[in-house]
LONUDO-136132 format. One record per residue: x, y, z of N, C-alpha, C in turn. Coordinates in steps of 0.05 Angstrom, whole numbers, plus 5000, padded with zeros to 4 digits. Layout:
N
XYZXYZXYZ...
This chain:
641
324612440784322512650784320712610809320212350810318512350846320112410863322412380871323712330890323412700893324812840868324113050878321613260876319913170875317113170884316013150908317212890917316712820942318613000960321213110954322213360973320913440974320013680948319013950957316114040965314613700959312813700985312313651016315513551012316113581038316113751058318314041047318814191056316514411051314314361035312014511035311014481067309414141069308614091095310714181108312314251121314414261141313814631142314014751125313715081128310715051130308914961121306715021133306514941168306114751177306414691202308214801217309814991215312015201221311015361227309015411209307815731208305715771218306715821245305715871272306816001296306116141315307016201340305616131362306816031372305215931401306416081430304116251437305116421464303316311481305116221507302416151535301815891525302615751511301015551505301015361525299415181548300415021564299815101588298615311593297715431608295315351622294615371648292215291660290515471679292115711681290415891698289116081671286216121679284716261674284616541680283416731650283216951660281217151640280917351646278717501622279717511601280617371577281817481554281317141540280917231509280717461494277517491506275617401514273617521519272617431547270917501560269817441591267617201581266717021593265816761596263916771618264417001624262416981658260717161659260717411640259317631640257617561612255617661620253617751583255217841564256018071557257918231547260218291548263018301524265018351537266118471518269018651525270918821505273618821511275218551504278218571511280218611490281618801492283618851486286818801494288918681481291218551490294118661468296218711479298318741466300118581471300918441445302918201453305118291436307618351458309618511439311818421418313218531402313818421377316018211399317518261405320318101413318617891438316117901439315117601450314017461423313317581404312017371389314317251365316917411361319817341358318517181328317717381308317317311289319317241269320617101240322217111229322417321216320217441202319117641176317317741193316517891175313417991165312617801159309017781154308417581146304417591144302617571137301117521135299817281167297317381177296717241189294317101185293816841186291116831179288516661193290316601220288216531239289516531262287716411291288616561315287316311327288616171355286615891380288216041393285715991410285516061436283715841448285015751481285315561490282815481518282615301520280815281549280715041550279214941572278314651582276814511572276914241556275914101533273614151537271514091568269113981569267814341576269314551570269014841577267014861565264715081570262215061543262315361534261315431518260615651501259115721490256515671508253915651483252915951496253116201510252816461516254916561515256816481500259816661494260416571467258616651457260216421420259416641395258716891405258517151380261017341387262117341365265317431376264717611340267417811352268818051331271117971335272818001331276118031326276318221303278818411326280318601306283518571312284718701292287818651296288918901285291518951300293219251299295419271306296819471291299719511307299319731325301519711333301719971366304419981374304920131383307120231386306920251420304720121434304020121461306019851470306819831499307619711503305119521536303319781545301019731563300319911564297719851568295220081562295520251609296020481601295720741618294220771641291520661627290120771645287420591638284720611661282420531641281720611630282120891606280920971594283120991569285220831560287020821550286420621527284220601521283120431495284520441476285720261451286920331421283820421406284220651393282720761381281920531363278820471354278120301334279320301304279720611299280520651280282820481266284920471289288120311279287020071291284519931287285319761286282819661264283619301249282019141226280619011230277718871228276518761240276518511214277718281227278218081212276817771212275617801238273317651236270417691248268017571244266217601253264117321263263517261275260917001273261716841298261116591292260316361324263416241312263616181352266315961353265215781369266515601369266115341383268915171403268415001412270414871436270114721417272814691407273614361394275214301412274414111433276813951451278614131459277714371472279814571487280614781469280614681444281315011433279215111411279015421410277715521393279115631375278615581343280515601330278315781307279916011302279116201281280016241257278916191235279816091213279916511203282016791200280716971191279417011159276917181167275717211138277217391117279717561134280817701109283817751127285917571118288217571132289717841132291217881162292018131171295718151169297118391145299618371151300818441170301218291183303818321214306318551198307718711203309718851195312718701209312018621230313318501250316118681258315418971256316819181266315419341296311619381288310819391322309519141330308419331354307019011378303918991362303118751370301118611357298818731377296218751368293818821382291618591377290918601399288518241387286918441410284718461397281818511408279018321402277518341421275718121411272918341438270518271413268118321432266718111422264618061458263117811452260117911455258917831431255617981431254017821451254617571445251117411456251617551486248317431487247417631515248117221533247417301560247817091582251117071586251816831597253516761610254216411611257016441614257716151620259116151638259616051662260616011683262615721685262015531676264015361671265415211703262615331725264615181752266215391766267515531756269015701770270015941748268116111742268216401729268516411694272316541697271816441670273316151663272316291629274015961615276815911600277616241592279316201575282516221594284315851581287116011593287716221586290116311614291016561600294416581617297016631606299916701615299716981627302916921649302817241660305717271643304217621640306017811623307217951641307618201640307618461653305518591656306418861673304118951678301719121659298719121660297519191645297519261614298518991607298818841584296518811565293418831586291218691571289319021579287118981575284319161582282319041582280319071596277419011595275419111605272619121590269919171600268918901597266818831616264918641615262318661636259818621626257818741635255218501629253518481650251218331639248618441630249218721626246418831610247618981597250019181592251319391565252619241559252119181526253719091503255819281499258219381504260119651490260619641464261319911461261320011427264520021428265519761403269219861412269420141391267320241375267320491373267320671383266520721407267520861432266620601465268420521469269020361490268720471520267220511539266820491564269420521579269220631605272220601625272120391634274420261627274819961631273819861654273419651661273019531686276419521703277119341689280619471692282619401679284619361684287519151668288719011677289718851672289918591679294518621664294818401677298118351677298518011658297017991642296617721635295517801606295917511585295117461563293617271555292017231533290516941526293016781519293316521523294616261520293216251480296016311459295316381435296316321418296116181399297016051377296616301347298416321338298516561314298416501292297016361272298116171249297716421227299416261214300916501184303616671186304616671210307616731224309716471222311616531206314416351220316016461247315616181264318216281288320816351279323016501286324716581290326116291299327916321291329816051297331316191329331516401332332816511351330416461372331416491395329616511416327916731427325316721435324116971442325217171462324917391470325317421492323917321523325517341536323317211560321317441570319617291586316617531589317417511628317917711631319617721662316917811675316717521698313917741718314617891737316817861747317217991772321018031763321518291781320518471798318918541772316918731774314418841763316419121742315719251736317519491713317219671732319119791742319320041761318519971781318819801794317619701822319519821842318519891869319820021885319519791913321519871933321119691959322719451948324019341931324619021923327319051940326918751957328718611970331218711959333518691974336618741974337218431956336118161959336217961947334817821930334618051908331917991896331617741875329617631865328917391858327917501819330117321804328917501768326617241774324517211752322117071753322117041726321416891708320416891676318716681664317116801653316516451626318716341619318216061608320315941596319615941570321116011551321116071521321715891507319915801488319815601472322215631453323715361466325515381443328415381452328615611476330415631492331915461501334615441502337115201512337715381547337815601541338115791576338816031572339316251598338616521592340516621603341216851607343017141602342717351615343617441635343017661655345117951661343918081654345518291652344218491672346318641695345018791712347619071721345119301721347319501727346319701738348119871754346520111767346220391745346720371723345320641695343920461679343320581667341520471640343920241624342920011612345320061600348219911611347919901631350119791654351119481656352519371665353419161672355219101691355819301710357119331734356519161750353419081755353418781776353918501761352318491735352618271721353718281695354918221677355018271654354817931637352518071621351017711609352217431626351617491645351317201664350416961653350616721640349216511644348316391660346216371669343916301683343616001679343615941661343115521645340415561644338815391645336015371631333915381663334415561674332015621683329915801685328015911700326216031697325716321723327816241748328316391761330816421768332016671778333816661800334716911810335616811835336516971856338817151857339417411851341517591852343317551881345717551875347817441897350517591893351817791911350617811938349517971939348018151962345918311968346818591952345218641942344918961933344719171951344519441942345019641956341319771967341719821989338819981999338120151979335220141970334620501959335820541931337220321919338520361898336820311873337220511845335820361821337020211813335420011794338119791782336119691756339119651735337319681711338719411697336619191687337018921686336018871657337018651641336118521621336618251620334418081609334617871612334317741579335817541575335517421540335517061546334217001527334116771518336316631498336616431507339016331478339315981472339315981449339115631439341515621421341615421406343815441382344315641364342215761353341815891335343516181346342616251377343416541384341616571410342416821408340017011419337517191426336417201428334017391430335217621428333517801416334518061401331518251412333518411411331818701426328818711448330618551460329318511491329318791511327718851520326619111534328519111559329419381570331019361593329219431606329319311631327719421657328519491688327119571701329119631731326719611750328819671782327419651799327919841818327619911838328319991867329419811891330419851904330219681922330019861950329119681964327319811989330020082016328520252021330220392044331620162059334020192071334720062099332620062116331519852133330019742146330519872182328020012191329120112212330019922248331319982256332919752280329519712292330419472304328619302327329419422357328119532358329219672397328019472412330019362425328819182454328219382478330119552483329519782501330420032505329020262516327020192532324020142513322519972530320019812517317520102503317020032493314020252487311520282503312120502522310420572543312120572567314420422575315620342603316320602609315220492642314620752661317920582676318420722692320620792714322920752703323720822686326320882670328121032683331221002688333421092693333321402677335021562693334821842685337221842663339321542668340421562643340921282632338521322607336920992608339320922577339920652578340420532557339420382538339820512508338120382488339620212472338319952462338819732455338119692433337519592411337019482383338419222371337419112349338918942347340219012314342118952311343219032289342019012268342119232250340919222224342919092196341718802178344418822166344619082143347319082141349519262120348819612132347619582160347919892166349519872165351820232163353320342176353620462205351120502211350720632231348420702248347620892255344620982277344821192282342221272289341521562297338421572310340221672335337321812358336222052359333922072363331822332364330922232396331022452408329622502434327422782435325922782455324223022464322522932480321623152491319123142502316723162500316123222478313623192459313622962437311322932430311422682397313522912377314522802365315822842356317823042351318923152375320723402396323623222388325323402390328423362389329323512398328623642428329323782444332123642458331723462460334123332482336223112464336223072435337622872414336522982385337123062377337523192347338423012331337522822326338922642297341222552309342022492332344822502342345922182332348022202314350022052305351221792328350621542332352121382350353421242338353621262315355821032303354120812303356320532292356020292287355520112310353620182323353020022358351019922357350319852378347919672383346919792406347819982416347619982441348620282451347020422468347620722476346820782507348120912526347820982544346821382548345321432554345421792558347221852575349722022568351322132590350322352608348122532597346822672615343922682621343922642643341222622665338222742651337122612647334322702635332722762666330222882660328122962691327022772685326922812721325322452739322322612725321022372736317222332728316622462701317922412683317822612657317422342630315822462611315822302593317422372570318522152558320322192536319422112508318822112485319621982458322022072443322221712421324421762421324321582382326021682365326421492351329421402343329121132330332421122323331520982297334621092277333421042253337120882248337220652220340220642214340020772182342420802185343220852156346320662144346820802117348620672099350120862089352520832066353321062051350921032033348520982031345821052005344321152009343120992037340321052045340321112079338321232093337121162111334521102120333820962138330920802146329321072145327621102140324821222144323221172155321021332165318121232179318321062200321121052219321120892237320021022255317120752267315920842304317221032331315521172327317521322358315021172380318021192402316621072419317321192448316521142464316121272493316021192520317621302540317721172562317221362581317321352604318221552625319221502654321221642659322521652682321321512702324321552727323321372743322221692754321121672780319021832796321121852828320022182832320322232865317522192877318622022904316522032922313722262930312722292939310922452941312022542971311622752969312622892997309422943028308123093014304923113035302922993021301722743026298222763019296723003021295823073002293622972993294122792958293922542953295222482929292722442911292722472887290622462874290822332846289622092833290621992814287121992799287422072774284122182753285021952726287622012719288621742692287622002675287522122674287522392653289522512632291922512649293822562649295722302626294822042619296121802608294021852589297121702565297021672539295921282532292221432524291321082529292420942510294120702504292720512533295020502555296420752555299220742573298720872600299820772621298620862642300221162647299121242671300421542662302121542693304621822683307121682693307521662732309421572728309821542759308121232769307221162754304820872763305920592753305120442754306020202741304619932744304619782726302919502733304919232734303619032748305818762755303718572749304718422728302918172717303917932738301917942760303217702779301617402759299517392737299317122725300717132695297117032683298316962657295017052638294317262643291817412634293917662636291717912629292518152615293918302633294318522621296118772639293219002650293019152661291519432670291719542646290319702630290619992609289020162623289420322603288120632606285320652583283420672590280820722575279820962576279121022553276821252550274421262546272321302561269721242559268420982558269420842573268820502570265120432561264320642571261220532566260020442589260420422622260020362630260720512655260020702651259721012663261421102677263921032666266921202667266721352634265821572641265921732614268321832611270021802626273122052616275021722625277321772623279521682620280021452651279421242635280221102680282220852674282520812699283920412687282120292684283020052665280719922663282919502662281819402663282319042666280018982640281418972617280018762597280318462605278418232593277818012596279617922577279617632590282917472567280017232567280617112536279216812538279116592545283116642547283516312561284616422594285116562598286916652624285916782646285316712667284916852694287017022698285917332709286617462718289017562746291117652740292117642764293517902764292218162755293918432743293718592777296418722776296918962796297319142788296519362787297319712785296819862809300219872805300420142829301220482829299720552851300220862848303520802850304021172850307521202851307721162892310221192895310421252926309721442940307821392958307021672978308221583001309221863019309421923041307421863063308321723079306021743108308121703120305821903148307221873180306321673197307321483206306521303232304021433254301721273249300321363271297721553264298621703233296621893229294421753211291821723211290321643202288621773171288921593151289021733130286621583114285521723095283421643078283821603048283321343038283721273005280621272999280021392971277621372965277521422938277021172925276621152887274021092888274021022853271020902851271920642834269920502829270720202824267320092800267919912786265819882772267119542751264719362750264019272729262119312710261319102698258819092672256618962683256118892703253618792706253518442721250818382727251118112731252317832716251817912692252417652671255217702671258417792682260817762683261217862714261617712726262817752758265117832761265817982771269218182768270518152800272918102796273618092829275818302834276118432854278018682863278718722895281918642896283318752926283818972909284319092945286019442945287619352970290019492959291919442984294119632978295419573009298219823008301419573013302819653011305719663016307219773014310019743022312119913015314719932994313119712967314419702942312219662932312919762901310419672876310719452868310519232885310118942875307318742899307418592880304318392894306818232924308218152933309418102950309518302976308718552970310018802987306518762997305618752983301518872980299918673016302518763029301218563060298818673083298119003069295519043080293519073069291818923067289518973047286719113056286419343045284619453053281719373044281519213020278219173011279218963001276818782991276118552981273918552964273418572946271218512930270818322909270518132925269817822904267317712887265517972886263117972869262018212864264118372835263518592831261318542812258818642814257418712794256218912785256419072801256119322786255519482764254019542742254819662723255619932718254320112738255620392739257920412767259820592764261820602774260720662811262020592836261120542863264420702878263220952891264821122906266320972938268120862930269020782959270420952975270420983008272021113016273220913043275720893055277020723067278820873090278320813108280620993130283120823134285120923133288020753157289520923167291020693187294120763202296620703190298320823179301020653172302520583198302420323195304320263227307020453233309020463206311320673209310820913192312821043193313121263179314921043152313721243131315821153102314421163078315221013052313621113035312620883028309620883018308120733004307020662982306520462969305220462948302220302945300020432934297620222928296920202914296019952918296219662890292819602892292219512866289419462848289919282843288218972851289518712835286418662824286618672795284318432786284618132789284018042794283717742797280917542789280117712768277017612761278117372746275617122736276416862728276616922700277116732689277316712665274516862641275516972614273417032597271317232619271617382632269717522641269717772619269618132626269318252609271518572626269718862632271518962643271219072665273219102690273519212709274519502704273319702724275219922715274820072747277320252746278620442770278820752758277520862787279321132770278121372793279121592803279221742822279921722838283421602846284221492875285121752884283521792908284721952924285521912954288222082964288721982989289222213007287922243030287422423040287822423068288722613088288922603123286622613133286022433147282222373153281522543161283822783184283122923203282823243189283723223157283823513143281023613153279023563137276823763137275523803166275723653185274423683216276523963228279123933223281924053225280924343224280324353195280524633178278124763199275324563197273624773201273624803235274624703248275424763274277125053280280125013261281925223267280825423263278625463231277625723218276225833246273425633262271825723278273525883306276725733316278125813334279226033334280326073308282526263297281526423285278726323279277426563252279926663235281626483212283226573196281526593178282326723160282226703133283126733103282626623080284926693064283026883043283627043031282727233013283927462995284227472973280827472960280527122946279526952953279026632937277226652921277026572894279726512880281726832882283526772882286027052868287227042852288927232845289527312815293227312818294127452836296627402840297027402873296627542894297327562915294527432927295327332951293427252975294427242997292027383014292227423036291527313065292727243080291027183106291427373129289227323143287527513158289127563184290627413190291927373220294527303212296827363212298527243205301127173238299827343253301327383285302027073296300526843294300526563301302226333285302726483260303126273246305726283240307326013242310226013238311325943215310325783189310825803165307625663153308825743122306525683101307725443080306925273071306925093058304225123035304725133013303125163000303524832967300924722969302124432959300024472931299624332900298124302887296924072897293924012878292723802883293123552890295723492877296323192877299023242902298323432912300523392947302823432942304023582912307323682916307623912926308824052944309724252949310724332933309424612926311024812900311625082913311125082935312525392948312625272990315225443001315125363023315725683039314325763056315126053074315126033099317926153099317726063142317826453138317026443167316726743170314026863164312426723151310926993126309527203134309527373106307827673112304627603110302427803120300627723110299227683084301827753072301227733037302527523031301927333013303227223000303227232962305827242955306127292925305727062904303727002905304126712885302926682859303526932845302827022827303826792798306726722807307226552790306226172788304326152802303625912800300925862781300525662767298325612746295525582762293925612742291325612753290325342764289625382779288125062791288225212825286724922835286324852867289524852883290124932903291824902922290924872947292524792964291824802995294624833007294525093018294925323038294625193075298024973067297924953096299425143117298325223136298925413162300025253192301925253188303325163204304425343232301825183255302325523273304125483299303925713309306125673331305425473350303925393355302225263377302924923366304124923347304424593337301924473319300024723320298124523309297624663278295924523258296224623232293624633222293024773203290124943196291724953159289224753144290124753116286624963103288225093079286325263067286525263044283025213032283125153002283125412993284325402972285325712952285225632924283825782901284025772878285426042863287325922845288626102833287526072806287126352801285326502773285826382749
């Protein structure tokens, strides 16, 4: 009779101490739940779902610990409510997605205390679990003040999924969970929770998967499963497929007992994929574990090595480079002449390459963008950078050349020009309004911290004749005394610092703060073409230099003009005009050359009448050179309407 006495108090103690669930338990990161610790007031709400709490039965519950740091205090967080509910929620929506008070029981009321890390709630009127929906644990904390505990809050807390939990917390509104406030927000995490009055399930829970997240989009081609480890668990079970439902990549995989792993081999770009994960010990399985999915990210668009973003003197049939994308199939170029123009490459198909040449000739001094995208049989890259270069450049035929930086896309220089990093400090850009009384668009030399300056930018190539004496005249500027700026100007007959063997100025103590009009005369020893070069060379950590109005001009133009006009009394009229213009004498003169501002010839007349038709040229400045019988030449400014 003792002996069996002594069983079936055995197996009494043994189902009591059973009868329990422990979720998160062991846990050490902190978080708002079940109540805030750091605020005066608080209102959290949590859903812990049936197939995590992997009940045996139904069952009666009749108390609840919740967990923290032994020496944690609670003496402004220790007036607590607890209510409890079923739901059919699996995460609350939105902040304003509160469980109505109504469905839910308010099962306890009064002060808790820290017994050595846990607070343990004995309920005043135990709550039946159905253990068919998900469990709701709410808790509001009255006392007014705060406990801070060192670092915020106190209570542990496990990660779930996403917006799993809710909360308000406030240090002057107490909330009514009769009508509850818009949350502060939601949280992806639970209180670390012990459930007493539940038997575990001999089977294993399901696992609580943190990542990928539920409908997550963008995830790696190699993606990484993530989970709690489930009490109880011997190892887990992976099932993955592209439908609902599926098992086409995996079908119940054993995994062994760990807590992550890595899908092998790579998945498809852009694809959904729909995964389950289970737990399993002796007993079995985890039973009705939630399926979930993911996305995985577009194909990734190519790396272009060239041509570079911004590079000026590009081949008229330039080759583009990338470096392979893995599991493309293929590529595709967009060209134009505008941002985003496909005037000259339409989506054009290159296949499986790395690498493309243009078979037909793009226009010199012209700017291009361009994008290249890869694709797959799934997906193709999106939102890939366009980027831009431009041609190489024709010489300039007559000075007068004129460079404003108006024309360039800042901080890219504008085309036909180019810069040569002879150190190991910055490149030349293009600025707009620097502040330092370049109000419109100029070059400018930013300061490097560790690096002295050694930048060149040069115009494109101009024409000169041996012998004829010609005028350059920009303006030039630093910031003032407190950064000393230094600046050559020079010519040669390539755009490099080696060619730069006549130097026209020197300025080794720019200080300046508003911009200073230089003007410079020379001779080119030969005929041929030239280029001039801008070198900053200021020291180290200074601030900025800037350029901008280079003009180059025949010294002898304006003495020229007003001489011929006074000899010849020509004239051109009506200035400005609308389509035709006229000059006054035309008996002397053996042809007309007519050039835009920046010195290209855009119309040439041998013979002419005293009309000329130049109806089709755009509005702006020209100069109307007269080239007369006598060898000598008479240039005339003309504005067209």
């Amino acid at each position: 009779m003792k002996k069996l006495l002594l069983t079936c108090l055995t197996v009494l103690l043994a189902t009591v101490m059973n009868a329990q669930i422990n979720l998160g338990v062991g846990s050490t990161t902190k978080g708002i739940a079940p109540i805030s610790t750091y605020y005066g007031y608080s209102y959290v709400q949590q859903i812990f779902p049936k197939s995590e709490i992997n009940a045996d039965a139904a069952g009666n519950i009749t108390g609840l610990k919740f967990y923290l740091g032994a020496s944690a205090t609670l003496t402004n967080s220790s007036d607590w409510v607890i209510y409890l509910g079923h739901t059919t929620k699996t995460s609350f929506s939105s902040n304003t997605d509160w469980i109505p008070l109504g469905d839910l029981t308010q099962v306890y009321s009064g002060a808790v205390t820290n017994n050595s890390g846990v607070v343990e709630i004995t309920l005043t009127t135990p709550f039946a679990y159905n253990n068919t929906d998900n469990l709701v644990i709410a808790a509001e904390e009255n006392a007014s003040g705060y406990d801070s505990n060192g670092s915020g809050e106190a209570f542990y807390v496990y990660t779930t999924s996403s917006n799993r939990s809710i909360y308000y917390r406030s240090d002057t509104v107490n909330p009514d969970p009769a009508s509850p406030p818009t949350a502060g927000d939601r949280n992806g995490y639970n209180s670390s929770v012990t459930i007493v009055g539940l038997t575990p399930s001999t089977l294993p829970a399901c696992p609580n998967v943190s990542a990928p997240a539920t409908n997550a989009t963008g995830v790696a081609i190699a993606p990484s499963i993530t989970w709690s480890a489930v009490s109880g668990a011997t190892g887990y079970r992976l099932s993955v497929g592209t439908t609902s439902g599926g098992t086409d990549i995996m079908n119940n995989v054993d995994l062994g007992n760990v807590t992550t792993y890595s899908i092998t081999p790579n998945l498809q770009y852009g694809t959904q994929y729909y995964y389950k994960l289970t737990a399993y010990n002796t007993s079995g399985s985890s039973s009705g574990c939630s399926e979930r999915s993911f996305t995985t990210l577009n194909i990734p668009c190519p790396s272009v090595s060239t041509p570079s973003q911004g590079q000026a003197g590009v081949s008229l049939t330039p080759t583009f480079q990338w470096a392979a994308v893995p599991d493309a199939t293929g590529y595709k170029l967009s060209i134009g002449t505008t941002a985003g123009g496909t005037d000259v490459l339409n989506n054009q198909d290159l296949g499986n390459v790395t690498s493309y040449t243009l078979t037909t000739p793009l226009s010199a001094s012209t700017v291009y963008y361009y994008t290249l995208n890869s694709y797959n049989s799934t997906t193709a890259s999106s939102s890939c950078s366009e980027r831009n270069f431009s041609t190489i450049c024709t010489t300039v035929a007559n000075v007068p050349y004129s460079q404003d930086f108006e024309s360039a896309i800042v901080p890219g220089l504008p085309s036909c020009t180019s810069n040569e990093n002879a150190g190991t400090g910055n490149d030349w850009v293009t600025t707009n309004n620097n502040g330092y009384g370049f109000t419109t668009k100029a070059l400018t030399y930013k300061w490097n911290s560790t690096n002295a300056a050694n930048a060149w930018f040069y115009t494109q190539g101009i024409n000169l004749v041996a012998g004829t004496q010609y005028t350059i005249t920009y303006k030039y500027g630093g910031t003032g005394t407190t950064f000393v700026e230094k600046l050559k100007v020079g010519y040669g007959t390539s755009a490099s610092s080696s060619a730069m063997t006549t130097i026209l100025a020197d300025y080794p103590n720019v200080t300046n703060s508003t911009p200073i009009t230089e003007s410079i005369n020379f001779t080119p020893p030969t005929s041929g073409v030239y280029y001039f070069g801008f070198n900053c060379y200021s020291a180290v950590n200074r601030f900025y230099l800037s350029i901008d109005d280079i003009n180059i001009t025949e010294s002898a133009l304006a003495t020229s003009e007003t001489a011929s006009v006074k000899k010849d009394n020509l004239k051109a009229y009506p200035n400005p005009f609308a389509d035709d213009l006229n000059i006054s004498d035309i008996s002397n003169v053996k042809s007309i050359s007519v050039l835009d501002i920046s010195g290209r010839v855009v119309r040439t007349i041998d013979k002419p009448s005293s009309t000329l038709h130049l109806g089709d040229l755009k509005q702006g400045m020209y100069l109307v050179s007269l080239e007369m019988k006598d060898g000598s030449k008479q240039v005339i400014k003309a504005i067209k309407k």
